[in-house]
C-alpha positions as MATLAB code, in Angstrom:
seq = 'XXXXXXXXXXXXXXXXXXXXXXXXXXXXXXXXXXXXXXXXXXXXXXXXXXXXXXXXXXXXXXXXXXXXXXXXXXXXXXXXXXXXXXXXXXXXXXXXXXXXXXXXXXXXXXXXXXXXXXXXXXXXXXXXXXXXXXXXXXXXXXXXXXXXXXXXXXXXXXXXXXXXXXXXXXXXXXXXXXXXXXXXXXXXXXXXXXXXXX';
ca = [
      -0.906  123.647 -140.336;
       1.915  122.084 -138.504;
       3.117  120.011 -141.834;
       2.493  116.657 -140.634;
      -0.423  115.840 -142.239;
       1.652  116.825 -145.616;
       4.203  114.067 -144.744;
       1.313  111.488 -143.852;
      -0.187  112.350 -147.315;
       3.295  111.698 -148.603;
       3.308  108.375 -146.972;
       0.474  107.686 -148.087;
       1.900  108.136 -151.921;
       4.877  106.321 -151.768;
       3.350  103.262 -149.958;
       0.406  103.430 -152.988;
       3.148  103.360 -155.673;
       4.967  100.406 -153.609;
       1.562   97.941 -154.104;
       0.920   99.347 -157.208;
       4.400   98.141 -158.325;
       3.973   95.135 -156.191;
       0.367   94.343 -158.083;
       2.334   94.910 -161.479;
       5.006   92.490 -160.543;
       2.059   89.827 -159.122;
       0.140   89.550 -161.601;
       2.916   89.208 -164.458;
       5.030   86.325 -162.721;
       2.323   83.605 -164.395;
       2.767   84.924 -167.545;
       6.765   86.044 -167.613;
       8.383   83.605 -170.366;
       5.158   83.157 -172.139;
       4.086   86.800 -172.869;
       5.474   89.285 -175.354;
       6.247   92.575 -173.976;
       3.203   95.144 -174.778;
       0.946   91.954 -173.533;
       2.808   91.926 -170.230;
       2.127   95.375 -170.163;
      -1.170   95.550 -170.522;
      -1.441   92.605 -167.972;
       0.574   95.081 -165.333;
      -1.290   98.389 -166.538;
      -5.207   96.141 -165.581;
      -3.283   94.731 -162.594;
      -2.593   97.992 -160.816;
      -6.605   98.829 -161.513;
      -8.195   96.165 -160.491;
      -5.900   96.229 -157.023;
      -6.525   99.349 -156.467;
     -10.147   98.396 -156.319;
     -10.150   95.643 -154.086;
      -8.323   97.844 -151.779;
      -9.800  101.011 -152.190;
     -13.555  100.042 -152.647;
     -13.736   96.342 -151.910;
     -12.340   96.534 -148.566;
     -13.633   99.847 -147.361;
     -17.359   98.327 -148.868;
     -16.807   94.637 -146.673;
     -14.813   96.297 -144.260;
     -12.281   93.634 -143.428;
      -8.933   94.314 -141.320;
      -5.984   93.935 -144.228;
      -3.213   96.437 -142.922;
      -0.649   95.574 -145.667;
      -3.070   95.147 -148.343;
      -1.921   91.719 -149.133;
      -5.467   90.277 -149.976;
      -5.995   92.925 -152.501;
      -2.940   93.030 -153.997;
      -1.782   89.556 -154.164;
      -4.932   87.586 -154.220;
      -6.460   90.311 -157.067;
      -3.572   90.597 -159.117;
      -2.596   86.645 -158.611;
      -5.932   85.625 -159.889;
      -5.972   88.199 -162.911;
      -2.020   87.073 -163.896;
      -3.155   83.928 -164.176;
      -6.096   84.476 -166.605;
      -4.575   86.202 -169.101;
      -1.325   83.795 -169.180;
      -3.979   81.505 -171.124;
      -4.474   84.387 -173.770;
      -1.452   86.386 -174.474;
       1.076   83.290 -174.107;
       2.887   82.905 -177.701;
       4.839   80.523 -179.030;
       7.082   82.711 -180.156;
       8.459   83.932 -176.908;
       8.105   79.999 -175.384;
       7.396   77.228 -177.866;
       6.687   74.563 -175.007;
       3.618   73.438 -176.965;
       4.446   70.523 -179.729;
       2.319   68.164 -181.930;
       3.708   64.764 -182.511;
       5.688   65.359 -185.375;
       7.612   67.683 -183.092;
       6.045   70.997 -184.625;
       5.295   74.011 -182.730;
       1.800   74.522 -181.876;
       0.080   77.216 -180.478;
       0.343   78.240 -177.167;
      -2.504   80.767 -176.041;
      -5.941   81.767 -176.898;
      -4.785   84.337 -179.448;
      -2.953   81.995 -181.430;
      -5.669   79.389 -181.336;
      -5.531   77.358 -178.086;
      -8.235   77.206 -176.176;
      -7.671   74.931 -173.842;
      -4.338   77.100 -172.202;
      -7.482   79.385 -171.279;
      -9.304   76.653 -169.318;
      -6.118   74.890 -167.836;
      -5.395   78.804 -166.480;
      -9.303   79.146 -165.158;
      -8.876   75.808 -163.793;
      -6.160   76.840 -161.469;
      -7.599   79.824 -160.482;
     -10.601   77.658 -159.394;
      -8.493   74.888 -157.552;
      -6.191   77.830 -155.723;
      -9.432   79.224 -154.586;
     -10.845   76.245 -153.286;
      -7.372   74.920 -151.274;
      -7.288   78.903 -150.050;
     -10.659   78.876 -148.675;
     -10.613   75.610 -146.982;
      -7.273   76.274 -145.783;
      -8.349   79.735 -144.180;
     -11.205   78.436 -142.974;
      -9.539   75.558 -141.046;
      -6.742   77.839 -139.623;
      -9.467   79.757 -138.761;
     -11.654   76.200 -136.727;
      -7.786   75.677 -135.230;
      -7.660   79.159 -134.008;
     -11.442   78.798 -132.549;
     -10.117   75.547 -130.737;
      -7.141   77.677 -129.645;
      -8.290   80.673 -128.807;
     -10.909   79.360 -126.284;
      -8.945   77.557 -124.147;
      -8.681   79.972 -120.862;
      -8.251   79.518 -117.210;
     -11.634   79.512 -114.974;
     -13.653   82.306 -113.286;
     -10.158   84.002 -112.548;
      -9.139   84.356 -116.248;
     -12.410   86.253 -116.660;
     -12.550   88.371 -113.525;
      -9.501   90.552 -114.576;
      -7.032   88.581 -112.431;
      -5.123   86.897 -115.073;
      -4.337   88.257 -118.945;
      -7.763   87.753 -120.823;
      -6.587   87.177 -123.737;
      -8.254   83.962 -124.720;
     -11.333   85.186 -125.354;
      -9.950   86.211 -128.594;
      -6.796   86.739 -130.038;
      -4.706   88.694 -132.360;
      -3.183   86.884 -135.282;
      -1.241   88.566 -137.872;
      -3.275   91.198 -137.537;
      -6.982   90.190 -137.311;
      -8.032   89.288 -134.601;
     -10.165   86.235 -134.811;
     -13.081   85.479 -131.937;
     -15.650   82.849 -132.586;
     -18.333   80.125 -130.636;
     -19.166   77.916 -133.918;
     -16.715   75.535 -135.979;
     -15.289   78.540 -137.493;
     -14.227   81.992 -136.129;
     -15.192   85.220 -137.344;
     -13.089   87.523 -138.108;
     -13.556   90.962 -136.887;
     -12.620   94.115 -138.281;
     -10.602   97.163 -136.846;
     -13.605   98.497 -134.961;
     -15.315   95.344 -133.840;
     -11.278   94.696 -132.216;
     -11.394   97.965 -130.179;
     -15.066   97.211 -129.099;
     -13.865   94.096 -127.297;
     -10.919   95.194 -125.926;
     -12.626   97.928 -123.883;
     -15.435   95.394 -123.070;
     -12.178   92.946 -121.860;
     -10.778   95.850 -119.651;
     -14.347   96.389 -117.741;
     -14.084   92.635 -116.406;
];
């Protein structure tokens, strides 16, 4: 053994510890000033899990091109930092809550409110909706993008065929209908030796 498959195994480590920390530090940014310490904990400690998930089952299961892991780290731990803001948030760390008498009231599911837990689902719900109508008109102004190409000489070989699909912060995106498709690592290779038979 030559030793360099040690130091890719090694890289492999150090960059897992980086989005572990980075899931950690995600998912605890909705609840820092409302969460006492062993809660922010926990929500770091189920954080790192559940991103390690998405990336290491989740993506290799749907097989979807994500080179810096950004989808399972931040979208996963985002979503679950948010949830349990609406549980573990107490007034004693932030009393933002106040009747009208100017008393402290509770400020998370564990002390009583309910309705922190449903304001947190709630935007969870509404990011997900703005996120996938966002992504999935980036990806109709990529389609209307991406196709425009010269004529027959564009396709022969004699000019640069890259319209027929593109490569945007890495994933490359082809499509015919309103919407691209996005096509994973393999799919990408396939039609770049199909381009460079024209």
């Amino acid at each position: 053994m030559d030793g360099s498959g040690v130091d890719s195994q090694r890289q492999a480590e150090r960059t897992g510890g980086i989005s572990g920390a980075v899931a950690g530090l995600v998912a605890i940014t909705p609840a820092a000033g409302f969460v006492q310490p062993m809660a922010a904990f926990a929500i770091g400690l189920i954080a790192g899990v559940s991103c390690y998930a998405m990336i290491a089952k989740v993506k290799a299961t749907l097989g979807y091109d994500d080179l810096l892991d950004a989808f399972g780290v931040h979208g996963a731990g985002g979503r679950w930092g948010r949830c349990p803001t609406g549980i573990f948030a107490v007034s004693a760390v932030n009393p933002i809550f106040k009747d009208a008498q100017g008393n402290v009231s509770a400020s998370g599911l564990l002390e009583g409110n309910s309705h922190q837990l449903l304001n947190q689902l709630a935007g969870v719900a509404i990011a997900w909706a703005l996120g996938d109508v966002g992504g999935l008109e980036a990806g109709g102004c990529n389609h209307r993008i991406a196709n425009c190409r010269g004529g027959r000489s564009a396709r022969t070989g004699s000019l640069p065929t890259r319209g027929r699909g593109i490569l945007l912060g890495g994933v490359g995106v082809e499509g015919r209908g309103r919407f691209s498709a996005i096509l994973t690592l393999g799919q990408r290779e396939e039609r770049r030796q199909d381009l460079t038979t024209l």
